[in-house]
C-alpha positions as CSV (number, residue, x, y, z in Angstrom):
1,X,57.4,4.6,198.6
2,X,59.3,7.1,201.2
3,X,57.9,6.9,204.3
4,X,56.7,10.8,205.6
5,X,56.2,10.8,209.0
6,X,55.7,14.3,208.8
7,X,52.9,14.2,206.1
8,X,51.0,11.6,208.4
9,X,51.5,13.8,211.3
10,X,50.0,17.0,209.6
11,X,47.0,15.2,208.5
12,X,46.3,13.8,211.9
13,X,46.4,17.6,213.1
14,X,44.2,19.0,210.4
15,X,42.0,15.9,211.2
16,X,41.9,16.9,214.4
17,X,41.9,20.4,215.0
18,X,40.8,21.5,211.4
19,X,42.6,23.4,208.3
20,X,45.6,24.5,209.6
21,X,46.9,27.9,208.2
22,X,49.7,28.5,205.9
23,X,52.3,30.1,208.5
24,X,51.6,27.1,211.2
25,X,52.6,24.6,207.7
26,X,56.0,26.3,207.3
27,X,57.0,26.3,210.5
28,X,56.2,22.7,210.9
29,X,58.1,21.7,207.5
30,X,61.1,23.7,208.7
31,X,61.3,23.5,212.4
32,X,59.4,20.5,213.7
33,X,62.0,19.4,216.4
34,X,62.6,16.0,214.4
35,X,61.3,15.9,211.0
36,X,61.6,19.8,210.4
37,X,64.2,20.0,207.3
38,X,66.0,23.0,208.7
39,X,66.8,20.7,211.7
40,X,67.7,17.5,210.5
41,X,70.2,18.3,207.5
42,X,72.8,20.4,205.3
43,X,70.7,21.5,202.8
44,X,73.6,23.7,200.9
45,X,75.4,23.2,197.5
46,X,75.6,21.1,194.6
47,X,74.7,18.0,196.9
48,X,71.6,19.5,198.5
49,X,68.5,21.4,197.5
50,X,70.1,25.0,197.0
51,X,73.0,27.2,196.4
52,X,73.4,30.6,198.4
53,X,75.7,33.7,197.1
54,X,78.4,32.6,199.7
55,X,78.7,29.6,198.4
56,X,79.2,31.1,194.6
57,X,82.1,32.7,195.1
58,X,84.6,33.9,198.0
59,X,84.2,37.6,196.6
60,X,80.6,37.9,198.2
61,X,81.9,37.5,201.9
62,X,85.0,38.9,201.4
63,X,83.1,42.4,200.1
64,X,80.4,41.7,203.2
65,X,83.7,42.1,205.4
66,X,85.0,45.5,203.4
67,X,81.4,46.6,204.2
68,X,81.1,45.5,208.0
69,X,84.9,47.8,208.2
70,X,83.5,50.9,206.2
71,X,80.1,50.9,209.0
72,X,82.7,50.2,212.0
73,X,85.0,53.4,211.0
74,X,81.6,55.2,210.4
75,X,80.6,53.8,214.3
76,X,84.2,55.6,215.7
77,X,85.9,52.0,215.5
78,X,84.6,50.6,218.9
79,X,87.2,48.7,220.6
80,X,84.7,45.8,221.2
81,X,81.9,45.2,217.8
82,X,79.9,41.9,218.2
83,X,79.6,40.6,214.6
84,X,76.7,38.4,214.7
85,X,75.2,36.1,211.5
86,X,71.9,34.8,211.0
87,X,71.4,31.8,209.2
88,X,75.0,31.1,208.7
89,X,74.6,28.1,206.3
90,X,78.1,26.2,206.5
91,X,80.1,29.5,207.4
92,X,81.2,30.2,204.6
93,X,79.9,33.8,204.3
94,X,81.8,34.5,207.6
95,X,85.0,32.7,207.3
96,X,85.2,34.9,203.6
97,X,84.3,38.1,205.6
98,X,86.8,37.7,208.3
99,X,89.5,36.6,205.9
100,X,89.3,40.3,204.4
101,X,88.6,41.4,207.4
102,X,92.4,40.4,209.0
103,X,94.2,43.3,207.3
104,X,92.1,45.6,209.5
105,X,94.2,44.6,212.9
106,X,92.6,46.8,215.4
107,X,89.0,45.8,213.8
108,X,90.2,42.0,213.9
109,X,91.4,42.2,217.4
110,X,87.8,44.1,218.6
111,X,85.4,41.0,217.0
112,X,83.6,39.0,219.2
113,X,81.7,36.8,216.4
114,X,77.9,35.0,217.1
115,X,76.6,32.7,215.2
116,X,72.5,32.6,215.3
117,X,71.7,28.9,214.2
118,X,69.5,26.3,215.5
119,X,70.8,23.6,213.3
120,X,72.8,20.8,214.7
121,X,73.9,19.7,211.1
122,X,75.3,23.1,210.0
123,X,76.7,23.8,213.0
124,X,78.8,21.3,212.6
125,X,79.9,22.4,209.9
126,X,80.4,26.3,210.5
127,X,82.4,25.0,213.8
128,X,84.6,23.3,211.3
129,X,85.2,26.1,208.7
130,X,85.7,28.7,211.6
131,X,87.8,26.3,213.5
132,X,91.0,28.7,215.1
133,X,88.8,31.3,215.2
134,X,89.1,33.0,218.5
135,X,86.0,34.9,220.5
136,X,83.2,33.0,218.4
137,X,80.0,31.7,220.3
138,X,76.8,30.1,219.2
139,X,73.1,30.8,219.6
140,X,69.2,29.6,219.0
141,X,68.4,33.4,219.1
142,X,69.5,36.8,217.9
143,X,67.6,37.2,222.2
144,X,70.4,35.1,223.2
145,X,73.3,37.3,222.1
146,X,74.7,39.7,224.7
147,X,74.0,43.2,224.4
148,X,76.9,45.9,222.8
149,X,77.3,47.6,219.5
150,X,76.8,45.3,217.1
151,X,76.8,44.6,213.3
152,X,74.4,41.6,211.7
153,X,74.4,40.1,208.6
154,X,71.4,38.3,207.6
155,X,71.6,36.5,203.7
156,X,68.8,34.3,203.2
157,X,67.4,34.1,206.5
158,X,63.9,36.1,206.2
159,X,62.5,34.5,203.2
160,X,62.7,31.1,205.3
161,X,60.6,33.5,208.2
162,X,56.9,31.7,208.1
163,X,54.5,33.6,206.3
164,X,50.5,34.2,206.8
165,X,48.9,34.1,203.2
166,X,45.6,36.1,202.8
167,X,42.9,35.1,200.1
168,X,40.5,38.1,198.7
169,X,36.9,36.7,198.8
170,X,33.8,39.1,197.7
171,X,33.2,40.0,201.4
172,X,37.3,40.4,202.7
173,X,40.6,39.0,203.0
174,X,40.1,35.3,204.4
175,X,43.4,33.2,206.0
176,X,44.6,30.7,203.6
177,X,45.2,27.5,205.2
178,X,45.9,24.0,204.4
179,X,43.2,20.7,204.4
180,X,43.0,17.2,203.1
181,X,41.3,16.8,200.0
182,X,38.9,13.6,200.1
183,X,41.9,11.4,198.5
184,X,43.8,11.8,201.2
185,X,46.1,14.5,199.8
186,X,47.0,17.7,201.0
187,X,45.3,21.0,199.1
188,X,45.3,24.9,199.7
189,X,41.7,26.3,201.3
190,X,40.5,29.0,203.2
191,X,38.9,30.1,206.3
192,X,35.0,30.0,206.2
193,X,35.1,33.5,207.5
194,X,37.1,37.0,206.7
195,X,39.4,38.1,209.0
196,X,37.3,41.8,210.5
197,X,38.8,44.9,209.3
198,X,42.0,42.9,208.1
199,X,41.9,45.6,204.9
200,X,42.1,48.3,207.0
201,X,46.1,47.8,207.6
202,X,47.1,46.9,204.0
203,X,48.8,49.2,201.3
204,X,46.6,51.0,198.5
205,X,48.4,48.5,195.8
206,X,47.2,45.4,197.6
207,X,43.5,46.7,198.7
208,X,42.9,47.5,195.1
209,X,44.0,43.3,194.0
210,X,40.8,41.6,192.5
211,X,38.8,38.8,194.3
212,X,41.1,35.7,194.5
213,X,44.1,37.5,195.1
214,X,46.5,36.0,197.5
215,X,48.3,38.5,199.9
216,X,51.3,37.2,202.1
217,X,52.4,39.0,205.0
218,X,55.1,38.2,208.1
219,X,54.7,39.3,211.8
220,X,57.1,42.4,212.1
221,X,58.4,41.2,215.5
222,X,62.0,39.9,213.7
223,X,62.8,43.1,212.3
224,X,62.2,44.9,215.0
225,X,64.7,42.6,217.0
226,X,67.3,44.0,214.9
227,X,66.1,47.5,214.4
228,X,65.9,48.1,218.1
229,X,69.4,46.6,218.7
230,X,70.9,48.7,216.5
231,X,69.2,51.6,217.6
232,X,69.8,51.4,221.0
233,X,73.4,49.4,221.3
234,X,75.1,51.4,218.1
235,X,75.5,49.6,214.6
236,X,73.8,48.9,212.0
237,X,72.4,45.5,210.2
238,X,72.6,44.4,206.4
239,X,69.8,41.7,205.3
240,X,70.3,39.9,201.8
241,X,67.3,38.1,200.0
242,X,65.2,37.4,197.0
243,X,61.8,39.5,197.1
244,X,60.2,42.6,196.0
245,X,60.7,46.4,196.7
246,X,57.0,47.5,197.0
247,X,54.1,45.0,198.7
248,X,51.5,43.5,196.5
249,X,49.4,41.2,196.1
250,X,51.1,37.7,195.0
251,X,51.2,33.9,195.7
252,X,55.3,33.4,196.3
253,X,54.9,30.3,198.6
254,X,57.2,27.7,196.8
255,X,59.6,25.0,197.7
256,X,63.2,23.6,196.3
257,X,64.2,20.4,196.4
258,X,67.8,19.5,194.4
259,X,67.8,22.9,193.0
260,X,64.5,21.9,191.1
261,X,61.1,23.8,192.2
262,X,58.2,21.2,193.5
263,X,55.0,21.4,195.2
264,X,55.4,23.0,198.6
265,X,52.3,20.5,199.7
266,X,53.7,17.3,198.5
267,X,56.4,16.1,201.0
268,X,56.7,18.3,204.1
269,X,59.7,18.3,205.9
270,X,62.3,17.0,202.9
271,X,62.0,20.9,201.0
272,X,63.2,23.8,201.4
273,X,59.6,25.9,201.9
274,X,60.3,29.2,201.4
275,X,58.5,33.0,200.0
276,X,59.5,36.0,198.8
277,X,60.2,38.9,201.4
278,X,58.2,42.2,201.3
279,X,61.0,44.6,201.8
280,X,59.0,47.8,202.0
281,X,57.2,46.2,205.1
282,X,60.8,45.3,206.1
283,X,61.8,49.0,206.0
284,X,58.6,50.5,207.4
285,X,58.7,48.0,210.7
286,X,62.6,49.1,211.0
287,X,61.6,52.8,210.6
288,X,58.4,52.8,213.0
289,X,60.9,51.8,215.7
290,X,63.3,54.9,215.0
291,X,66.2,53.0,213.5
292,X,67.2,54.5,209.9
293,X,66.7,52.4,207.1
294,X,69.4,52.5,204.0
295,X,67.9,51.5,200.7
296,X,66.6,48.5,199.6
297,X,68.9,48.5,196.0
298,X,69.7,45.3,194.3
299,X,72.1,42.8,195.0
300,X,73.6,43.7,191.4
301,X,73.8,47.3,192.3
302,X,75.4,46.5,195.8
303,X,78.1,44.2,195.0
304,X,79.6,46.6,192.4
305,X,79.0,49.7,194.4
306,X,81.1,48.0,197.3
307,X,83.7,47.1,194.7
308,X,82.9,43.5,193.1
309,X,84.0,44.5,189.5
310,X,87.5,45.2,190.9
311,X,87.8,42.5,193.3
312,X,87.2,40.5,190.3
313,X,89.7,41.7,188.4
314,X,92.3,41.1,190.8
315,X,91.8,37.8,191.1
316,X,91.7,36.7,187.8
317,X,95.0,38.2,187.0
318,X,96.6,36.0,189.7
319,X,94.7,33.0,188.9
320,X,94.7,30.4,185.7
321,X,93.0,30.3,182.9
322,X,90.6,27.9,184.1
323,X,90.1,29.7,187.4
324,X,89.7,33.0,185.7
325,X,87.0,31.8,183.9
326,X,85.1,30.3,186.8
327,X,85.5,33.9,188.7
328,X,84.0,35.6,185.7
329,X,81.0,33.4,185.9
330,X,80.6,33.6,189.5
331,X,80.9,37.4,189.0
332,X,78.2,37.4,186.3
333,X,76.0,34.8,188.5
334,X,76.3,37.1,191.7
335,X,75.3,40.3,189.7
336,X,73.2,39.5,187.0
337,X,70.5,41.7,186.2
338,X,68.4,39.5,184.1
339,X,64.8,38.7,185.3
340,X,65.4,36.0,187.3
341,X,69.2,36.2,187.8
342,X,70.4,36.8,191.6
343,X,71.3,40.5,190.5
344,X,68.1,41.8,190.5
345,X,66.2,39.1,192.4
346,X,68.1,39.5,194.9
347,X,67.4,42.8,197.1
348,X,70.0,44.7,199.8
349,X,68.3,46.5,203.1
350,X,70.6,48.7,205.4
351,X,69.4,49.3,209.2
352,X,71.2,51.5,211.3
353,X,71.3,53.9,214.1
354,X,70.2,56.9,213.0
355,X,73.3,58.8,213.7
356,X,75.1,56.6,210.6
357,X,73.5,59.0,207.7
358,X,75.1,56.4,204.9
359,X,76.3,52.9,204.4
360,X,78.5,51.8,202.3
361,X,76.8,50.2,198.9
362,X,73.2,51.7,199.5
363,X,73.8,55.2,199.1
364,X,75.6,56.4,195.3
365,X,78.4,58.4,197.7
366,X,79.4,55.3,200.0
367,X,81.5,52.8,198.9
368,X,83.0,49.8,201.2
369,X,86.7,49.6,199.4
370,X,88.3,49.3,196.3
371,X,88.3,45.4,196.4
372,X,91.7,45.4,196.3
């Protein structure tokens, strides 16, 4: 049997202190300083748990870098744009991005790139892929960043954000937390009492869910990080992830482990633990701090709109056979609009200053490039 040293040391806490709620679960499987999993491996590709759009195919990062040009024209093409990442996985996304990003000379030559990552594994490894790339610099924190106009790109990093999940009981919205079961064994429970007024704050749709609904909900203190840098230092930021448009009711709290869902409770630490983000409370936290919000669309939607379809084609009339037909399925992959395929699971959020009126992909009159 694997030994869990995390496991034990959850149950000693919950022994100890009592159920311990959802939120403080996840960030103990992801972050505990030495058995949290975002901390202690690479978790990316068709060795890990999970494959991200970056690592599908080149054209995602390269059309992330058309779209970071078309918002610095819009910006008056500062002579100095900080191009920060969060969650940067191996660097792929960026190296891809900068790589289109190199027939833009006066753009190239203004980047000063940050990298927001707090593991040691995959930073590693985004050293590596970047390596010979000039003016880059690493960070725990988007806080640790220096201050100036700025562009962020954030793919996958807010579904990974720990959640607080809500239970509807016949008297109000109790915390769902996390206990031992008299086997030994980790199971979901819930506060003995209602959080006051906690209904008070939530959208008609969710107020409305029948008893034993679960609602799930993040602190808005992350969003507002990058809505009041961009409102107050110029630029604009482009978050990428799987969730909803509207909020609702919903239990999304699920984990990955070799690209095979499994029980978010049964080994802590060695899964990805992850939920869906609520992208209308996304946009309403960004807008309550006076930055303007562009969109959400889809993923689908985005990538062509910014020129995937063409990019495409371009490459697969220089390539082989066999390579033409692995850039037709990656295309396909990246845009697919059935119900679980990244196209439509996957949802695009714009955050700007509100001078920048459009950006490029979230509005039908704004397009990054021709792909080209």
């Amino acid at each position: 049997m694997t030994e869990q040293p995390l496991l034990n040391e959850i149950k000693a806490l919950i022994k100890s202190s009592g159920p311990m709620p959802v939120w403080r679960y996840m960030e103990l499987c992801l972050m505990h300083p030495r058995h949290g999993y975002y901390i202690s491996r690479d978790p990316l590709g068709r060795e890990g748990d999970f494959t991200t759009s970056p690592e599908v195919s080149q054209m995602f990062g390269e059309l992330l870098g058309l779209w970071t040009a078309s918002v610095w024209k819009q910006m008056g093409s500062p002579q100095f744009l900080r191009l920060i990442e969060l969650g940067p996985g191996r660097g792929t996304m960026m190296a891809d991005a900068l790589r289109a990003l190199r027939v833009l000379p006066p753009l190239y030559q203004a980047l000063h790139i940050h990298m927001v990552e707090v593991n040691p594994v995959l930073r590693e490894r985004q050293n590596a892929t970047l390596s010979g790339v000039r003016n880059i610099a690493w960070h725990d924190s988007i806080d640790d960043v220096p201050e100036g106009p700025s562009i962020i790109l954030a793919n996958e990093y807010f579904d990974v954000l720990p959640i607080h999940q809500m239970v509807k009981r016949e008297h109000g919205w109790h915390e769902r937390v996390i206990e031992v079961d008299p086997n030994g064994k980790l199971q979901f429970g819930a506060a003995a009492e209602p959080t006051p007024r906690f209904d008070v704050l939530l959208p008609p749709l969710v107020r409305a869910a029948p008893v034993g609904a679960v609602f799930e909900w993040r602190p808005d203190s992350e969003i507002m990080k990058l809505a009041t840098r961009v409102r107050d230092q110029d630029g604009a930021a482009l978050i990428i992830d799987y969730g909803h448009l509207r909020s609702d009711a919903g239990d999304t709290f699920q984990a990955i482990a070799r690209h095979t869902f499994t029980d978010p409770l049964k080994a802590p630490g060695q899964a990805d633990v992850t939920a869906h983000v609520d992208f209308q409370a996304l946009a309403r936290a960004a807008e309550d701090v006076g930055a303007r919000v562009h969109g959400p669309v889809t993923q689908g939607d985005f990538l062509k709109r910014v020129g995937i379809e063409t990019r495409a084609n371009a490459l697969m009339q220089k390539a082989s056979p066999e390579i033409a037909t692995d850039i037709s399925i990656a295309l396909k992959r990246l845009t697919d609009t059935g119900r679980s395929g990244m196209g439509s699971m996957f949802k695009v959020l714009g955050i700007s200053e509100p001078r920048l009126t459009g950006l490029a992909g979230l509005s039908d009159l704004e397009h990054a490039g021709d792909g080209s």
